[in-house]
Phi, psi and omega in degrees: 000111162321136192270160178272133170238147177281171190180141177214157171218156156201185181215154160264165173237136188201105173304355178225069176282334149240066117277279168340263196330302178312312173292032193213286188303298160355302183281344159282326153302320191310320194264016132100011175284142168253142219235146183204154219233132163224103166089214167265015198261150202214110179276154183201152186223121158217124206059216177293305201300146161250154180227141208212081201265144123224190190251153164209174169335309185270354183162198174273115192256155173189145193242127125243133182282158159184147183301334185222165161322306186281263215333312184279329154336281186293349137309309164253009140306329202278306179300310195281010189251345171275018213241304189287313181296310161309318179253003159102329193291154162334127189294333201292351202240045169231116156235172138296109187242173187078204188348111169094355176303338168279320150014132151233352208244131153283128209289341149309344198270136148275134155272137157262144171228138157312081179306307201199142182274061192210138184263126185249027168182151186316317182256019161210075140349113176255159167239110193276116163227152193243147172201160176254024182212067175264060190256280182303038212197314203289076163183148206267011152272003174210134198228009192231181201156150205276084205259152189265071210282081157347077178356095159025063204101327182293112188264008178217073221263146170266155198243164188291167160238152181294154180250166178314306198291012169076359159283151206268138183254114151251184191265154209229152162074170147034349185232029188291137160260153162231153196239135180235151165287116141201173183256159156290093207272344173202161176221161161212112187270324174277004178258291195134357174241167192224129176261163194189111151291096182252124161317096148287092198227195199255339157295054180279153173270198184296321195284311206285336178292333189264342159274338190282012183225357197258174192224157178308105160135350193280168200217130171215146195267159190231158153221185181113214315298165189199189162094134124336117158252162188288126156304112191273150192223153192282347170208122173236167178221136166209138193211137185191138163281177171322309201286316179272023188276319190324309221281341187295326208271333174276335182276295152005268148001295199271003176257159199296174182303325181307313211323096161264161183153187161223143172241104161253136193252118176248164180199156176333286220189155168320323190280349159303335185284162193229181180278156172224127170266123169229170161287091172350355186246344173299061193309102158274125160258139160253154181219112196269122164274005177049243186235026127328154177292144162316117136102328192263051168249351200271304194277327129350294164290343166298314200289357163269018189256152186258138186260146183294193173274193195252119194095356187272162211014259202256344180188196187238359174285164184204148182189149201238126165225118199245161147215156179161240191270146164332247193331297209287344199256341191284310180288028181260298188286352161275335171306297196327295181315295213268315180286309192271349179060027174283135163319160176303331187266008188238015185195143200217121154234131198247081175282110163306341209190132150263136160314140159069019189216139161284152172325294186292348176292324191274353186257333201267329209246348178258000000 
């Protein structure tokens, strides 16, 4: 029996709409999306969901299909934010009419509450947060999410809403929330919790100031999920400061058993270090940076690793998954490309963070 799909549409008016159109497809292929041309019609599969772009005189045209709410929700987030950048317009001037068009709510969004509270090394802090709707959050391809941090004290915090084009309106001034990136370091979806590690430090931005404080019963809104994870592969390399350890360590964890390789984790000091479930063939080195730059003991150690030969052990794939600091991750991906000649598909390196910047400074300049 065929599923019934939900389905919304819209058009921008854009006088050079296939130019506008060419650039959307363009930007999808880069990104490895899939995409494909019928007719003048130009198809996409992302998640569950289809997307369905043309041109006509007046503009741009888009359909999206999908099975759920969240599904068609993240569909017509994906069209309209390639939608907006190609052609420079405005949000206000894409809306969505059919399915979800009513909307006030993003159909992603959690409120969370605080279970519990405890530091499981001086500079890193978990947070137990409970909800009664993790189903979409519970898997291990997309491992991060957007959590929404209430202003200091705020005891009626407003939570976000949709603009027409299905992109999120938060709230401004004295209700402003601010949102950080972080992963989910454990789940339970049928039990209703979700763990988050959070980085202490003494420049904390809003997430590491607001764990360093927080308490059972207190509330932050969550979205998502998203962000990339390591392909597993039959010989890996994986490298992370404090910030990518959550996600290293959950990666870690989740590869079949065959796995060799080596992980290096810098951190402060020995008291940082934490227990690890790995594949027995899988080497954790920890490497303490004292009063080193962040982040810069990690390309030093890839390069001391002897790559096996071509056929030695269980198979022939390989994948390098790095996260952190700006520089140490930019000079990771180039080590990965250029010395190492790895493909676009054997390698995910990740800056979490810039020196001297805050998230939003740093999400906003990249």
């Amino acid at each position: 029996m065929e599923t019934t799909l939900l389905k919304a549409q819209t058009v921008v008016l854009q006088e050079s709409a296939g130019q506008v159109l060419a650039h959307i497809v363009e930007h999808m292929q880069e990104h490895d999306l899939a995409v494909r041309q019928e007719g003048e019609l130009w198809l996409v599969d992302y998640e569950q969901g289809q997307g369905i772009l043309w041109h006509e005189a007046d503009g741009v045209h888009a359909i999206a299909k999908a099975p759920s709410m969240e599904a068609l929700q993240d569909m017509k987030l994906m069209l309209a934010h390639l939608i907006l950048e190609a052609s420079g317009a405005a949000d206000e001037s894409l809306a969505w009419e059919g399915d979800g068009a009513a909307l006030q709510r993003p159909p992603a969004f959690r409120l969370l509450t605080v279970l519990q509270v405890r530091d499981l090394t001086p500079h890193m802090r978990r947070v137990r947060f409970g909800c009664d709707d993790l189903a979409r959050y519970a898997q291990d391809a997309n491992i991060h999410c957007k959590l929404l941090f209430p202003q200091p004290g705020e005891q009626a915090p407003e939570w976000p809403t949709l603009s027409a084009s299905g992109m999120l309106k938060l709230p401004q001034g004295s209700k402003r929330l601010d949102m950080r990136t972080y992963t989910i370091r454990a789940i339970d979806g049928a039990a209703g919790w979700l763990d988050v590690d959070f980085v202490l430090h003494e420049d904390a931005g809003p997430g590491s100031a607001w764990a360093a404080n927080a308490q059972p019963g207190q509330l932050v809104g969550m979205s998502g999920p998203g962000g990339r994870t390591a392909t597993p592969a039959d010989w890996m390399l994986l490298a992370a400061d404090d910030t990518g350890l959550p996600a290293m360590l959950r990666v870690a964890a989740s590869l079949p058993a065959h796995v060799c390789g080596h992980v290096f984790a810098e951190v402060q000091d020995g008291r940082d270090e934490q227990a690890v479930v790995a594949p027995p063939g899988l080497q954790w080195h920890w490497l303490h940076r004292g009063q080193a730059r962040a982040g810069s003991l990690l390309l030093p150690a890839l390069r001391s690793v002897a790559w096996p030969a071509q056929g030695e052990g269980e198979g022939h794939s390989r994948f390098v998954w790095a996260a952190g600091e700006f520089e140490a991750a930019q000079s990771i991906r180039q080590w990965a490309r250029d010395e190492c000649g790895l493909e676009k598909g054997e390698q995910l390196v990740v800056a979490y963070w810039r020196q001297g910047m805050s998230e939003a400074e740093f999400k906003q300049g990249s």
